[in-house]
C-alpha positions as a Markdown table, in Angstrom:
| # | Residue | x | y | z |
|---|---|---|---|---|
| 1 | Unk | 195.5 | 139.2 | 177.4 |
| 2 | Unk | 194.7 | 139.9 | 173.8 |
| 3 | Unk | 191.8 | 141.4 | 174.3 |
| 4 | Unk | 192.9 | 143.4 | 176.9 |
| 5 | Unk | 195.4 | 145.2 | 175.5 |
| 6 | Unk | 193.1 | 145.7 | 172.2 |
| 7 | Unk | 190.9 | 147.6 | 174.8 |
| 8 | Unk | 193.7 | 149.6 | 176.4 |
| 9 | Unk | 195.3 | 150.6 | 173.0 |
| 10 | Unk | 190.7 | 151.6 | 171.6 |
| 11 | Unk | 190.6 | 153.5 | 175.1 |
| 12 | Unk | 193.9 | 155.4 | 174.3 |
| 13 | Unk | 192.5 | 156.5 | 170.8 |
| 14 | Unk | 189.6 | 157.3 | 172.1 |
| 15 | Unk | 191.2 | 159.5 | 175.2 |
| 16 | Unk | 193.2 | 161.0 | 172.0 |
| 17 | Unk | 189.9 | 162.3 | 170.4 |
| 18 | Unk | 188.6 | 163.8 | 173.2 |
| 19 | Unk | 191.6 | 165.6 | 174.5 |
| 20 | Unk | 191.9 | 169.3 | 173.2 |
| 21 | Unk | 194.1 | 170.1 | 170.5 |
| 22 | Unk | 196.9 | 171.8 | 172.9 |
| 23 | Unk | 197.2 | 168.8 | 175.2 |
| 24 | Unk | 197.4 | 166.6 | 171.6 |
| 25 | Unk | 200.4 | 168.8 | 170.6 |
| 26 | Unk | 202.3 | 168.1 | 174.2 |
| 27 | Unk | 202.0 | 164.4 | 173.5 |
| 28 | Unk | 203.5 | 164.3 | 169.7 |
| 29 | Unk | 206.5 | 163.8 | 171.1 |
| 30 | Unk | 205.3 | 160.1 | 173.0 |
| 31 | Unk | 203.1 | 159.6 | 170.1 |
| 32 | Unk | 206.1 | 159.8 | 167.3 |
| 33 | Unk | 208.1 | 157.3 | 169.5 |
| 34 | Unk | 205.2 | 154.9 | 169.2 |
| 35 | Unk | 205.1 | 155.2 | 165.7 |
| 36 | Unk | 208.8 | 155.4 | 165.2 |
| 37 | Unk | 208.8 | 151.7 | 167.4 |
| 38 | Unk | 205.7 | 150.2 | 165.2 |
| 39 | Unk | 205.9 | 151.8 | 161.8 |
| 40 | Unk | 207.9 | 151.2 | 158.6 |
| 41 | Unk | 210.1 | 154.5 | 158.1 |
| 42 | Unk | 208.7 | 154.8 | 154.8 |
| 43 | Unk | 205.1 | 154.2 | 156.1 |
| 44 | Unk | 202.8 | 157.7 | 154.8 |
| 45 | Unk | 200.9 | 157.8 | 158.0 |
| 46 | Unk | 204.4 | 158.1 | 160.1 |
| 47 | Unk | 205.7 | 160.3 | 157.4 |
| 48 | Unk | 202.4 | 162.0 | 157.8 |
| 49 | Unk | 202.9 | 162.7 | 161.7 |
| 50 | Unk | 206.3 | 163.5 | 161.7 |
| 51 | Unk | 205.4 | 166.2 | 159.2 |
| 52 | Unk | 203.1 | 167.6 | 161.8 |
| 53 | Unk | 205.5 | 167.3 | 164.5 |
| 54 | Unk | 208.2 | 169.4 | 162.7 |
| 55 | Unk | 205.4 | 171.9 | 161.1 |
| 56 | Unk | 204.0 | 172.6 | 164.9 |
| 57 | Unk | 206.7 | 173.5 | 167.4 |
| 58 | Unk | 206.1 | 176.4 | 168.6 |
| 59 | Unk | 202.5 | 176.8 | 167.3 |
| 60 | Unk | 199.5 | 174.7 | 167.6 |
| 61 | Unk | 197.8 | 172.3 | 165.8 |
| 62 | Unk | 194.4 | 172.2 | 164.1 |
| 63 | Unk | 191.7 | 169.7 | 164.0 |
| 64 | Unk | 192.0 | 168.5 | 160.2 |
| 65 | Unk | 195.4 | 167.3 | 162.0 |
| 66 | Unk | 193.7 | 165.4 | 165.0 |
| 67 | Unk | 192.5 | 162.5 | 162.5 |
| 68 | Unk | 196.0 | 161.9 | 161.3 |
| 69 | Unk | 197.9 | 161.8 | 164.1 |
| 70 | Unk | 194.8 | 159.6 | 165.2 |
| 71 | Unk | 194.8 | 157.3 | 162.4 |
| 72 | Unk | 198.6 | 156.8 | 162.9 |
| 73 | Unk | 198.3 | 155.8 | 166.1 |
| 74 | Unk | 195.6 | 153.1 | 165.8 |
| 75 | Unk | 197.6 | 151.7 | 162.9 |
| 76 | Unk | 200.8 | 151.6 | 164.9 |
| 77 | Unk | 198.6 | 149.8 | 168.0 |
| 78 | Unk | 197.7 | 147.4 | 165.3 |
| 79 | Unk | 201.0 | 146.5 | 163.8 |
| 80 | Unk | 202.1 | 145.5 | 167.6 |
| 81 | Unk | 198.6 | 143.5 | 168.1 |
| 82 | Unk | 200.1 | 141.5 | 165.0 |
| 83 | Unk | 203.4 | 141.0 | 166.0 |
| 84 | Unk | 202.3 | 139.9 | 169.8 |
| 85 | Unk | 200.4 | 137.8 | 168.0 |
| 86 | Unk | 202.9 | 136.1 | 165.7 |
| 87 | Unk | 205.3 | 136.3 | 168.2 |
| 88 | Unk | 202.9 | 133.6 | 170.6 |
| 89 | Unk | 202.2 | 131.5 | 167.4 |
| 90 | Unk | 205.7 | 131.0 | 167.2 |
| 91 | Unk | 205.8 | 130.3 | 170.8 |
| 92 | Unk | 203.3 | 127.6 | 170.1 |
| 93 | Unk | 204.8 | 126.4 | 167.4 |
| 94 | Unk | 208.3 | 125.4 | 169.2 |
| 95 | Unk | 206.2 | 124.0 | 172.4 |
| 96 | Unk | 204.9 | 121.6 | 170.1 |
| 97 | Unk | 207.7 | 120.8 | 168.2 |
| 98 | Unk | 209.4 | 120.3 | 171.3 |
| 99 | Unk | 206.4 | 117.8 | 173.0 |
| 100 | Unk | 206.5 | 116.0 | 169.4 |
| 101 | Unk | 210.6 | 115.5 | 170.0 |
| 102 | Unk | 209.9 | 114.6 | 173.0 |
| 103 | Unk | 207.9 | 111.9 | 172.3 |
| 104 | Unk | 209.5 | 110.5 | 170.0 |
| 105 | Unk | 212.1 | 110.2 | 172.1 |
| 106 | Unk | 210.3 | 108.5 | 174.9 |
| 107 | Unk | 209.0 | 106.1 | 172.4 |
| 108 | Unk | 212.5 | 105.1 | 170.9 |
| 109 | Unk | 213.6 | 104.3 | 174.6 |
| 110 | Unk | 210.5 | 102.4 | 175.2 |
| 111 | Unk | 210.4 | 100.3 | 171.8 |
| 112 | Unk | 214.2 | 99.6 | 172.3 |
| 113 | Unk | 213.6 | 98.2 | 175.9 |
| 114 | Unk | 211.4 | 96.3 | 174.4 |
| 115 | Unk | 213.4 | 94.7 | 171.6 |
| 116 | Unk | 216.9 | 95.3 | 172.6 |
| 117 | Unk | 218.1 | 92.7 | 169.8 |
| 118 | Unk | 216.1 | 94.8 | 166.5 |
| 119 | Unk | 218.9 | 98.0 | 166.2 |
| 120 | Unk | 221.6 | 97.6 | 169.4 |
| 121 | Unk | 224.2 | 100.2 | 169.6 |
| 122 | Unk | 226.9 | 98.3 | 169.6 |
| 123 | Unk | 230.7 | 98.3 | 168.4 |
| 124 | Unk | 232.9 | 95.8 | 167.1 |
| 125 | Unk | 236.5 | 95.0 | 166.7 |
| 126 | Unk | 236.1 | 94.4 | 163.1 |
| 127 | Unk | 233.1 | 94.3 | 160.1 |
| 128 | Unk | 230.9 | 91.4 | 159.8 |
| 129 | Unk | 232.2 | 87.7 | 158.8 |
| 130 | Unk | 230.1 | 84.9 | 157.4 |
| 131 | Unk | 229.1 | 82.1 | 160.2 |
| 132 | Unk | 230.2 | 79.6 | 157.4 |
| 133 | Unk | 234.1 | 80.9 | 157.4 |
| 134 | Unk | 234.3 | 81.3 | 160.9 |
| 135 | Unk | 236.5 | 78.1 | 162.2 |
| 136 | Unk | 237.5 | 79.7 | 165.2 |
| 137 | Unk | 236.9 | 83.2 | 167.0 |
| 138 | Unk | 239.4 | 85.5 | 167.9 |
| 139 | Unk | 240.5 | 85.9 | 171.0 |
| 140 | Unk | 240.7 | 89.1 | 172.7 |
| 141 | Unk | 238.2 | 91.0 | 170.9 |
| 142 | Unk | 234.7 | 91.8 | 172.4 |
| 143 | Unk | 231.8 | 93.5 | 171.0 |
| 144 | Unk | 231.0 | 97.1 | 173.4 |
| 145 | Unk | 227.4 | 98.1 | 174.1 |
| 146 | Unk | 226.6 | 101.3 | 176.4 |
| 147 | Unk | 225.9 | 99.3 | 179.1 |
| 148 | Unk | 227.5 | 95.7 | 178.4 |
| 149 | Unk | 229.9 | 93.9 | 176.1 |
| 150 | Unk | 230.5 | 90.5 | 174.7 |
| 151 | Unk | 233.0 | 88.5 | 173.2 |
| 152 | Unk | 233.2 | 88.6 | 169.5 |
| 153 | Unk | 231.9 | 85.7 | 167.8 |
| 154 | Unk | 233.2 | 86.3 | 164.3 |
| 155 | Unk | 229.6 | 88.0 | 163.5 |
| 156 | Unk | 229.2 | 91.5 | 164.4 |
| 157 | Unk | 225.2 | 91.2 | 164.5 |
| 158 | Unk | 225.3 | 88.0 | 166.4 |
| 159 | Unk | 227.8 | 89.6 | 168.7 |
| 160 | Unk | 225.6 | 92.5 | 169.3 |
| 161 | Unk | 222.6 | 90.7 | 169.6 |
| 162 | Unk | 223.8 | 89.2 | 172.6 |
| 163 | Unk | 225.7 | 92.2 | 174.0 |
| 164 | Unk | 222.6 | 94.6 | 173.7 |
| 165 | Unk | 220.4 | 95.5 | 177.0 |
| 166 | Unk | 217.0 | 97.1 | 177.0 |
| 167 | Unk | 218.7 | 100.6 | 178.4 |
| 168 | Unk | 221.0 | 101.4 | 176.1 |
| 169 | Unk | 219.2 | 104.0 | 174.2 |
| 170 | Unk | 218.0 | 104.8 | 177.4 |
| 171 | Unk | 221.4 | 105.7 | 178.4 |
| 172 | Unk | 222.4 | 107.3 | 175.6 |
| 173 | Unk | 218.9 | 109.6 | 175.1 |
| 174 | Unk | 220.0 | 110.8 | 178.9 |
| 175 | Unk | 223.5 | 111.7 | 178.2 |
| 176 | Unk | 222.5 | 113.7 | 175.0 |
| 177 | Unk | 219.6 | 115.2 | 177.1 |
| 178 | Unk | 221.9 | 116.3 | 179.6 |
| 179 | Unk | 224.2 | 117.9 | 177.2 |
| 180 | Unk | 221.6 | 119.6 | 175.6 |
| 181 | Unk | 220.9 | 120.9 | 178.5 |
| 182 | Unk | 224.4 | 122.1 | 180.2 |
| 183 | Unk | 224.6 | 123.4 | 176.2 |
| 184 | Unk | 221.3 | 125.3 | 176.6 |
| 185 | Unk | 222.0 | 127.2 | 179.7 |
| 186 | Unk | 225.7 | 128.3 | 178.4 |
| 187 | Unk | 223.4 | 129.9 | 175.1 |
| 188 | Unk | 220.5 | 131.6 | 176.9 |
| 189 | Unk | 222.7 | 134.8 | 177.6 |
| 190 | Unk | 222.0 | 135.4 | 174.1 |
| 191 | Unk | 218.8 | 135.8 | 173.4 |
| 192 | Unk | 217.3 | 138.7 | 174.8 |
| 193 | Unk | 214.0 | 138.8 | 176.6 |
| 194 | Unk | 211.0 | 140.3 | 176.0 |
| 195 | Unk | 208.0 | 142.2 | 177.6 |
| 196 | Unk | 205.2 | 139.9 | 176.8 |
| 197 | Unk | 204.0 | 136.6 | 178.4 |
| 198 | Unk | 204.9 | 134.2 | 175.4 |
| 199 | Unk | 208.5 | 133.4 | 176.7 |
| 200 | Unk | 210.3 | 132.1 | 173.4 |
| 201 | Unk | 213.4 | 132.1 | 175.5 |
| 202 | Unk | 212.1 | 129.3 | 177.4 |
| 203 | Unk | 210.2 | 127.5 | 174.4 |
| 204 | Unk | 213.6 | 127.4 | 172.9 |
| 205 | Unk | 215.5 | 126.0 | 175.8 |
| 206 | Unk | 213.1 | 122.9 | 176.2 |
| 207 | Unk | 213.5 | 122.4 | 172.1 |
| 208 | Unk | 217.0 | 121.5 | 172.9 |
| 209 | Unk | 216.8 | 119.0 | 175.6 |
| 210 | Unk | 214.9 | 116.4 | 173.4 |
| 211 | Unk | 216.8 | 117.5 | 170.2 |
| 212 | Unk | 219.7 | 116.5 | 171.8 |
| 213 | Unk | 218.7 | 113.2 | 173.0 |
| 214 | Unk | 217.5 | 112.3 | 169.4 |
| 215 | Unk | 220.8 | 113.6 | 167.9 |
| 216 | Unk | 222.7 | 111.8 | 170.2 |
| 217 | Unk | 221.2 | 108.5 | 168.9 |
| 218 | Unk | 221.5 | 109.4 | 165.6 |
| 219 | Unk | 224.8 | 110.4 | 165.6 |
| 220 | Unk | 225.7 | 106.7 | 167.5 |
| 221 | Unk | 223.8 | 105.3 | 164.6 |
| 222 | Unk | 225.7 | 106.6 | 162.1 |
| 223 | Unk | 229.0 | 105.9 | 163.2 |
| 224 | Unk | 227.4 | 102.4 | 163.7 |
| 225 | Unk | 226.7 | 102.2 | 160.1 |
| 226 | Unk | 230.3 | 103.5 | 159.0 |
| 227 | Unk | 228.9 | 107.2 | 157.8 |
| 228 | Unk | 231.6 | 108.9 | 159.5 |
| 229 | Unk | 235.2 | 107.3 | 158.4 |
| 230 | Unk | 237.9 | 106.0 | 161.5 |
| 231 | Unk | 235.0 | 106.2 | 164.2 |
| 232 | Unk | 233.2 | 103.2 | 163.6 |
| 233 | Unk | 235.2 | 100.7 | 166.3 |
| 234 | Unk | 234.5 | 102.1 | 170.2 |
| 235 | Unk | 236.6 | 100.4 | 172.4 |
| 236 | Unk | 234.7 | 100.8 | 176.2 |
| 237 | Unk | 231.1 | 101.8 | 176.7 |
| 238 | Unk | 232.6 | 104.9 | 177.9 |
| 239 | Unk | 233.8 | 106.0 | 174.4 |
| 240 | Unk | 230.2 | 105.6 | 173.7 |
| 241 | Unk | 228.6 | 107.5 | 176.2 |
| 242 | Unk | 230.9 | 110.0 | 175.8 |
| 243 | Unk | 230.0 | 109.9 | 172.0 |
| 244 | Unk | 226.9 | 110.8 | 173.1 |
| 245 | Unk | 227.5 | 113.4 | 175.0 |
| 246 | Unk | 229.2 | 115.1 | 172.3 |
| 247 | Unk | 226.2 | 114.4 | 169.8 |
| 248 | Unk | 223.7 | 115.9 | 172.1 |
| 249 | Unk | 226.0 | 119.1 | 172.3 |
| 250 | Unk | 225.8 | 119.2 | 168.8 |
| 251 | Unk | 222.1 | 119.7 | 168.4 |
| 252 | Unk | 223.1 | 123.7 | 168.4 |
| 253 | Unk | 224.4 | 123.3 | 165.3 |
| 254 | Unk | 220.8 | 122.3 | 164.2 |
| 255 | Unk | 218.8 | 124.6 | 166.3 |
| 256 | Unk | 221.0 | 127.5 | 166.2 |
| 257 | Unk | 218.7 | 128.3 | 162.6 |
| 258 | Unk | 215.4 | 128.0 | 165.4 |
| 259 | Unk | 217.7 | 130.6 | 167.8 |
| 260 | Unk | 218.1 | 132.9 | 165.5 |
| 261 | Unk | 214.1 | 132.9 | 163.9 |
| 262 | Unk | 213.5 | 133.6 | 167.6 |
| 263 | Unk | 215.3 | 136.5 | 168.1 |
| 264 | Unk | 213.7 | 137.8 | 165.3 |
| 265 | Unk | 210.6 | 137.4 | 166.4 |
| 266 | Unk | 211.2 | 139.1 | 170.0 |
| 267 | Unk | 212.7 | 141.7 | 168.8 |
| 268 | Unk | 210.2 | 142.9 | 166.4 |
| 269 | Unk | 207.9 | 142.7 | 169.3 |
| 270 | Unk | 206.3 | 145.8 | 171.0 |
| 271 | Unk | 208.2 | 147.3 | 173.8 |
| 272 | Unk | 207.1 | 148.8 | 176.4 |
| 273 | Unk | 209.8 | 151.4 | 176.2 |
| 274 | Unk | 211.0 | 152.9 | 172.9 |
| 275 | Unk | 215.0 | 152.7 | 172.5 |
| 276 | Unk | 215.4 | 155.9 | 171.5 |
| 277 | Unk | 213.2 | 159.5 | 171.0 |
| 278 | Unk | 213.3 | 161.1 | 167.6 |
| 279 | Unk | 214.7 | 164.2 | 166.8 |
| 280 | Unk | 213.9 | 167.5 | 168.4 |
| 281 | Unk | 211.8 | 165.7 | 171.5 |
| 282 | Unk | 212.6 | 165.6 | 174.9 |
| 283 | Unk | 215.1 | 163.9 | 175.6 |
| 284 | Unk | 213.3 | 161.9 | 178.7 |
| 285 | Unk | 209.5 | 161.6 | 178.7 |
| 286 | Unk | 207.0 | 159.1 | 179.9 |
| 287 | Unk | 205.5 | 156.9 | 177.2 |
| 288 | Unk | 201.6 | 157.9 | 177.0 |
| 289 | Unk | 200.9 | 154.3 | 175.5 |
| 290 | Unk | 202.6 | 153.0 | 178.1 |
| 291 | Unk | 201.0 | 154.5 | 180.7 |
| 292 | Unk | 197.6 | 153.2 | 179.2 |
């Protein structure tokens, strides 16, 4: 595709050298809205044509002229080669940031099925007590994994050792995916499409899904560890899949920065049809480039 549209965008300039110099003066008007779409407004080139533009309504224009507005032109085609280019790289860049999430994911959920007992995500009644002052365990209180509980046994790690299953951070990864995802859909209204084939819209979607099953785990984890202050005793493995859920929403708040670096990058990408025509042209004409 790249090299196709570096041939269409040589075969316009090309057509632009050959045309006479009163057809070249009919199409200033498209030419100025490509480089109005492409070019910096302090660029000398577009400064240059827009010159020529005002100088020759109403008159015609002479060759010496030709090879600016020419040299304009292929400049502007170049800026947009360069930003359909960056535009995919980035596109690349989130696909594999999203396979790499992904992985990782898969490979937590794996590794933890394995060894359920090395890191359980579990949650006790109260912090850990030493075997040796344990006489008796208290009644009552049981140890809550996502997908099983124990009685407590005086020893938090003992108790979660036998609580813990080989899906828990199975379960959890899915409920954060899932979140991710309803959280996804509600945020793709805002980013705006573009004309090209490198759909960062949907690169950016498929970051979130495994972002939010890895944020959902870590967010388990630190409450697990006492990082977050009056959340570190779950009651019912519901608490803790619901937990989950609202850790995997929360991976917005992390790839809201990725969001927004997207945007950027579609909108400084070439459009097919320029947003608005400059001063003194028609008000409705058919893009020339875009016809090529």
């Amino acid at each position: 595709m790249d090299s196709a549209l570096a041939h269409i965008h040589a075969a316009h300039v090309l057509a632009l050298q050959m045309v006479s110099l009163e057809d070249l003066h009919g199409m200033l008007a498209d030419l100025l809205m490509l480089l109005e779409a492409s070019l910096l407004p302090e660029d000398r080139r577009r400064l240059a044509v827009e010159q020529i533009f005002k100088s020759s309504e109403g008159g015609r224009l002479v060759q010496a002229q030709r090879q600016t507005v020419i040299d304009a032109v292929r400049e502007a085609y170049r800026a947009q080669e360069r930003e359909v280019v960056r535009e995919r790289s980035f596109s690349q860049l989130v696909w594999c940031w999203a396979i790499g999430l992904l992985g990782i994911a898969v490979t937590i959920a794996i590794f933890s099925a394995l060894i359920p007992t090395l890191l359980p995500i579990c949650f006790g009644p109260t912090p850990n007590v030493p075997s040796a002052q344990v006489l008796e365990p208290p009644r009552g209180l049981i140890v809550v994994c996502p997908l099983d509980q124990h009685p407590f046994t005086g020893n938090m790690n003992v108790s979660a050792a036998l609580a813990a299953s080989s899906g828990d951070y199975a379960v959890v990864e899915t409920a954060g995916f899932v979140a991710a995802a309803v959280t996804a859909a509600a945020t793709l209204h805002q980013l705006r499409g573009n004309p090209t084939a490198s759909n960062v819209p949907l690169a950016l979607a498929c970051l979130k899904l495994p972002a939010g099953a890895l944020t959902a785990v870590l967010g388990l984890l630190l409450m697990r560890g006492d990082f977050v202050p009056g959340l570190t005793s779950l009651d019912s493995s519901a608490q803790i899949i619901g937990w989950a859920v609202i850790f995997g929403a929360a991976q917005h708040l992390f790839t809201k920065v990725v969001d927004a670096r997207g945007q950027e990058v579609m909108e400084a990408a070439p459009s097919p049809q320029p947003a608005s025509a400059p001063r003194g042209a028609p008000a409705q004409r058919e893009s020339l480039h875009s016809r090529a």
